[in-house]
N, C-alpha and C positions, 0 to 999 in steps of 0.2 A: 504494500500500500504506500502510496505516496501524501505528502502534504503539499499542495499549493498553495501558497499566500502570497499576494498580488495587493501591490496599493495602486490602484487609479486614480484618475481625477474624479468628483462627485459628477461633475456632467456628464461624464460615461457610463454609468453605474446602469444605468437603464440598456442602452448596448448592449454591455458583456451579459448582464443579467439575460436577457433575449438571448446572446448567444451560447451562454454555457446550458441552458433549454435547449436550446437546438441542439447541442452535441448531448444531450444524457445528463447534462450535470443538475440534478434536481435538490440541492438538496449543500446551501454550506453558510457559516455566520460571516456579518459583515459589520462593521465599526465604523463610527466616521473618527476620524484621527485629525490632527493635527502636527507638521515636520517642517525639518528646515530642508532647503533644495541646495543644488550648486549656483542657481541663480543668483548675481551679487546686484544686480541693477534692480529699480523700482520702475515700473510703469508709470506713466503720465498721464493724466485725463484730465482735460481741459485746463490745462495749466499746473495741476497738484501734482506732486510725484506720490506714489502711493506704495510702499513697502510688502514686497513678493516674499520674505524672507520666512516670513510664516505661513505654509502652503494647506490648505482645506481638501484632505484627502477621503478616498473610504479604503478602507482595509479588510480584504476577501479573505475566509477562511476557509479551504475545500479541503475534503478527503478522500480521492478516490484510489479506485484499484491502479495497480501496473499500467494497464491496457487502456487508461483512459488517460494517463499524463499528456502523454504526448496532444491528444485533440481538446485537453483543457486547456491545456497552456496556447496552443493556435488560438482555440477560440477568443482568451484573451486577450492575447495579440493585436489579431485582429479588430478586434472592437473595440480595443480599448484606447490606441493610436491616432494619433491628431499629425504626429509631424514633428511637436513643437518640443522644445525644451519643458518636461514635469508632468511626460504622458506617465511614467511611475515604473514602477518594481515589479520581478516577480519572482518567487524564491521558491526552490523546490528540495523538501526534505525524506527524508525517509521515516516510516510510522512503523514500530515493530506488532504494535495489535493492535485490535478496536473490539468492543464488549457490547451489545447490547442489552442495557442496563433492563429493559421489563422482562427479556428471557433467560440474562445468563451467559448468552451464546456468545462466539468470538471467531474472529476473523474476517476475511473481505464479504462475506456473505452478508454481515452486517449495519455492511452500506446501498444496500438496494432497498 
């Protein structure tokens, strides 16, 4: 089993949310977070410069099997991509079990 954890931007969140649907991914928690970026400049509007330094992210939490890493992380990818500098992270670990707390049961079985 793998862990994926992915920070996007909040305006994506609906995107990747559609697209990890579309591949099988039914089912992972999410956070709205707060980070700092590589970004060093402020943007300007209308004359004000406005401080980037503090970035409004959300923070995806997935568990799926082997066989689905690879087309989570696409789908991420994918959707989650603007082009621009602080389209986000995506970080892939290794999960030694998972339990199904109302049966007992354990293993990848227990992510469907």
């Amino acid at each position: 089993m793998k862990k994926v954890e992915a920070i996007i931007r909040k305006s994506k969140f609906s995107d990747v949310k559609e697209a990890l649907h579309n591949v099988g991914v039914n089912f992972f928690s999410y956070w709205d977070v707060t980070g700092l970026g590589n970004e060093k400049e402020g943007h300007v509007y209308r004359g004000v410069t406005y401080s980037t330094s503090d970035i409004q992210r959300r923070y995806l939490s997935i568990v799926v099997n082997d066989d689905f890493e690879e087309v989570t992380v696409k789908a991420i990818l994918e959707s989650a991509a603007t082009g621009d500098v602080g389209d986000g992270k995506i970080f892939v670990s290794d999960i030694n079990e998972c339990y199904r707390i109302r049966t007992g049961e354990k293993g990848g079985e227990t992510l469907n």
